[in-house]
N, C-alpha and C positions, 0 to 999 in steps of 0.2 A: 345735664343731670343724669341722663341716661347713661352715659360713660361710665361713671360711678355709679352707678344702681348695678352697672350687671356685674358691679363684684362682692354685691352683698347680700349674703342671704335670708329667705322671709323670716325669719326668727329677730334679725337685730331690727328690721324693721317694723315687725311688730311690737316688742318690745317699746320702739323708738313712739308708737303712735298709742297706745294703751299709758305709757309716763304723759304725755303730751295731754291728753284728753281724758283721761283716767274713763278710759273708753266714751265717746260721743254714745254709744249703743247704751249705756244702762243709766238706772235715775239718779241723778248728782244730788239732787234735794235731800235723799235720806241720810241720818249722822251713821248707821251702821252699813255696808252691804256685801255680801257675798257674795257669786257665783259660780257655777259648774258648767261646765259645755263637752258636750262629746260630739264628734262629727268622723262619721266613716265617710272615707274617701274612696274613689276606682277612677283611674287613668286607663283608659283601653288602650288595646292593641295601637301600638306607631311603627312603622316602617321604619328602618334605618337606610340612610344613604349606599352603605354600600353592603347589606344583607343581613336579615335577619329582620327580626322586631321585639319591644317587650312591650312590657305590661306593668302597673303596678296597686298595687290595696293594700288599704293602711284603715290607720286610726286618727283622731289627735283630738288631745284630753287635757283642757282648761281648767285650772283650781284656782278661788282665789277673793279676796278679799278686801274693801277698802273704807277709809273711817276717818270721817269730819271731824280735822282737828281744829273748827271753828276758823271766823275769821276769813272765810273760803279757801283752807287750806285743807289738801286733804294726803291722806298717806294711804299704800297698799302694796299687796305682796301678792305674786300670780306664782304658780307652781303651775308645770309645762311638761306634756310627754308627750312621744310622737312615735308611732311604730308605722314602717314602712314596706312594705314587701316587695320586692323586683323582679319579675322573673324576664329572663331571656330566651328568644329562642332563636339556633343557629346564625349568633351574633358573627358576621362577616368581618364587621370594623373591628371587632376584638379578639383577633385568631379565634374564633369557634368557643370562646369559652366567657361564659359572665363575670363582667369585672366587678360585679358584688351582689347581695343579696338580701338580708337582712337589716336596715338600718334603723336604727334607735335614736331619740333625742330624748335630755331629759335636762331643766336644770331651772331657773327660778330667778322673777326678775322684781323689782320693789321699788313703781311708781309712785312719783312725788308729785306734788302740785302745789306751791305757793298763790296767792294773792296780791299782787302789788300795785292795784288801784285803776279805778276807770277803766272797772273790766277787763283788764289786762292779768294771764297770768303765766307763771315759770312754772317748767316741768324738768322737773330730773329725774333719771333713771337706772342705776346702775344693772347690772345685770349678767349673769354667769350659767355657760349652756356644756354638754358634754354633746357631739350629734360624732357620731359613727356607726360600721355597722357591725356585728356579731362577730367579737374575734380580736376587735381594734383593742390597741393601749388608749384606756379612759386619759393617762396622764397627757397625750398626745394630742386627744380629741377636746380639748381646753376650748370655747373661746366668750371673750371677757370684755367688756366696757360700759359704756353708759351713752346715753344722750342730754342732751339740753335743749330745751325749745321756749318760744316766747308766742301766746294764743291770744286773742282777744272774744270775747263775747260783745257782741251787736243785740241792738234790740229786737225782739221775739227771737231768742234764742242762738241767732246762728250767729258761728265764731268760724275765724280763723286765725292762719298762724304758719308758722314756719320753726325747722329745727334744724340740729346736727349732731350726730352722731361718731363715736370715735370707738373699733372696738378692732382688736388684739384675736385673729381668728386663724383658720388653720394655715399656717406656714404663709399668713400675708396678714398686715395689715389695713386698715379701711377707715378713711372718713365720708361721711355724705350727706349731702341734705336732707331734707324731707317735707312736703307739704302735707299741712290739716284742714281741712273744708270737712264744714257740717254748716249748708246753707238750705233754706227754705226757701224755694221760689214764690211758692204761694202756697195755700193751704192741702195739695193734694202733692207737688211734684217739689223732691228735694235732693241737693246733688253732697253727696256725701264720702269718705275712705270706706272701701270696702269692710265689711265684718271683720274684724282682727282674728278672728278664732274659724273662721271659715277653711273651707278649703282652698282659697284661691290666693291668701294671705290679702294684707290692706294696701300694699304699696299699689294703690292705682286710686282710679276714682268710677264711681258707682250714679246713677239716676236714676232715682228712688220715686216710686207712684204708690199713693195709698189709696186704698179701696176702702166701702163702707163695712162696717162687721167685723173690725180685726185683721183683716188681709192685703199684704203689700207686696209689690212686686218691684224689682230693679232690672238694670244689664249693665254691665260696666267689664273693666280689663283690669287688670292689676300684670304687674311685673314679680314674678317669683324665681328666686336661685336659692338651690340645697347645696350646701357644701358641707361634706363630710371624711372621717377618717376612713382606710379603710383597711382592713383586715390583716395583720401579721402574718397569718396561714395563704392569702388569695395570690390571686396570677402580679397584683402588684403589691408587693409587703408593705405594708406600714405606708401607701402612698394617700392620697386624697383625690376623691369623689368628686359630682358635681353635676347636678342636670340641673339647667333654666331653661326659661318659657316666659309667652305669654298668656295668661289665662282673661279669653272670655267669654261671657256667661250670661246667665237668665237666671232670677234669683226671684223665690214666690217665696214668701211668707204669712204662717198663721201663726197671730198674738194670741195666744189661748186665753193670758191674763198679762196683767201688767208683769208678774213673777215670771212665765213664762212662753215661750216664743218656739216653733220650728222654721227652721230655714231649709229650703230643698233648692238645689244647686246641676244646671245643667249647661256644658260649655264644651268648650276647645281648648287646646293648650299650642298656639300657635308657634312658632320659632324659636323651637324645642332645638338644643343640644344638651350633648351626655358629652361628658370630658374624665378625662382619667390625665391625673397627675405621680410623678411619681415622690418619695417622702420628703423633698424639699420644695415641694411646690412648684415645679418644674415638669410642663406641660408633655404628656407621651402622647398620647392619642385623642380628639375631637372629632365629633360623629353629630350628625343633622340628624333630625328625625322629623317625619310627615307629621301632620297636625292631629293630635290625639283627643279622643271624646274625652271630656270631665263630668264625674258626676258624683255626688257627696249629697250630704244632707246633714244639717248642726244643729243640737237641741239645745236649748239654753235656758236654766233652769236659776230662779235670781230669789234668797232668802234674806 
């Protein structure tokens, strides 16, 4: 499974795990619900292999909406932006000059959930992203597909499930599994996919501790890859982008109210590389980078 994971990145798999679950994170009992999430992110300073290091800070900004169309079936629509900042300094792997800078995602995905008995249920997904960075052809930075998965709900609540995934991304295309676990061990410790809106995206899995008064804390790893267009003007025209990792973390949580929650986010981003492709997909340069701090925090706000 890992083979396939490292050529996809955290957007299809969110996507992929939000259709599945129409988020495990918020209350499936209600016929309307909406929510917002913002989460600033910061990636500190990482070494590169052969000189230099960067850095990056960003945003990312969750819209989105879902509504019981009886039956336990349910339908919703998430609207998705991500702003990313990179700075380099005295980048060695990449003659002296940063292979991008500004990168942007923007686009909208519309989980489904069917019902089909003995707590068993289907999830579809389709879904359509633009990710490049300042400069790029939107018509270039396309990329498109869906998911399918099949969950099951157990009794006191916990389900799982399994899916896959088919999506048309930059200059390659991608199929892949996916696992959903939202299990309770017992009344305090629960093993769960990381926050889909978080910093560290869901493809991984999380150990979940709740405290008395609203307060919960986890640590878990998740698998994250950005693949992006990149700039017509930069050192590779119109080529494609690309930094993966591992991210793991310490995750404290305060439930203010059932409506709303802060998540604070502190980690690693273990076996990090940056890769630069040029406009057909066709690998120029690969670069290691030393294990970088993570730190974010995601407010999540549910009407």
């Amino acid at each position: 499974m890992d083979s396939i994971l490292r050529h996809v990145p955290t957007m299809t798999v969110l996507a992929s795990l939000l259709a599945a679950t129409c988020s495990v994170h918020a209350d499936e009992t209600s016929n309307q619900q909406g929510f917002v999430s913002l989460t600033p992110v910061y990636q500190g300073n990482a070494d590169l292999d052969r000189g230099g290091d960067f850095s990056v800070g960003g945003a990312i900004l969750r819209v989105g909406a879902s509504k019981d169309l009886g039956g336990g079936n349910r339908a919703g629509v998430t609207l998705n932006y991500d702003y990313l900042d990179y700075s380099f300094s005295n980048s060695g792997a990449f003659g002296q000059v940063a292979p991008w800078g500004i990168i942007q995602r923007y686009g909208v995905s519309v989980p489904l959930s069917f019902a089909v008995g003995d707590g068993w249920s289907v999830g579809l997904a389709p879904s359509v992203d633009w990710f490049k960075e300042n400069g790029a052809n939107s018509g270039d930075s396309l990329t498109w597909g869906a998911t399918v998965s099949g969950s099951r709900r157990f009794e006191g609540g916990n389900r799982l499930g399994l899916g896959v995934g088919v999506f048309s991304q930059i200059e390659k295309t991608s199929a892949f599994p996916f696992l959903i676990v939202d299990w309770r061990l017992n009344d305090r410790w629960r093993l769960i996919n990381p926050l889909a809106s978080g910093p560290t995206g869901p493809a991984g899995l999380e150990l979940d501790y709740r405290f008395d008064g609203g307060w919960t804390a986890g640590v878990g790893a998740s698998y994250r890859v950005l693949r992006f267009r990149l700039s017509e003007t930069g050192p590779v025209r119109n080529g494609v982008g690309q930094e993966s990792g591992v991210p793991v973390f310490l995750r404290v949580t305060r439930n203010f109210t059932d409506q709303m929650a802060l998540h604070l986010y502190g980690g690693v981003v273990a076996g990090g590389k940056l890769r630069v492709e040029d406009s057909s997909g066709n690998k120029l340069r690969e670069e290691n980078f030393d294990p970088a701090p993570l730190f974010g925090a995601t407010f999540i706000g549910r009407f």
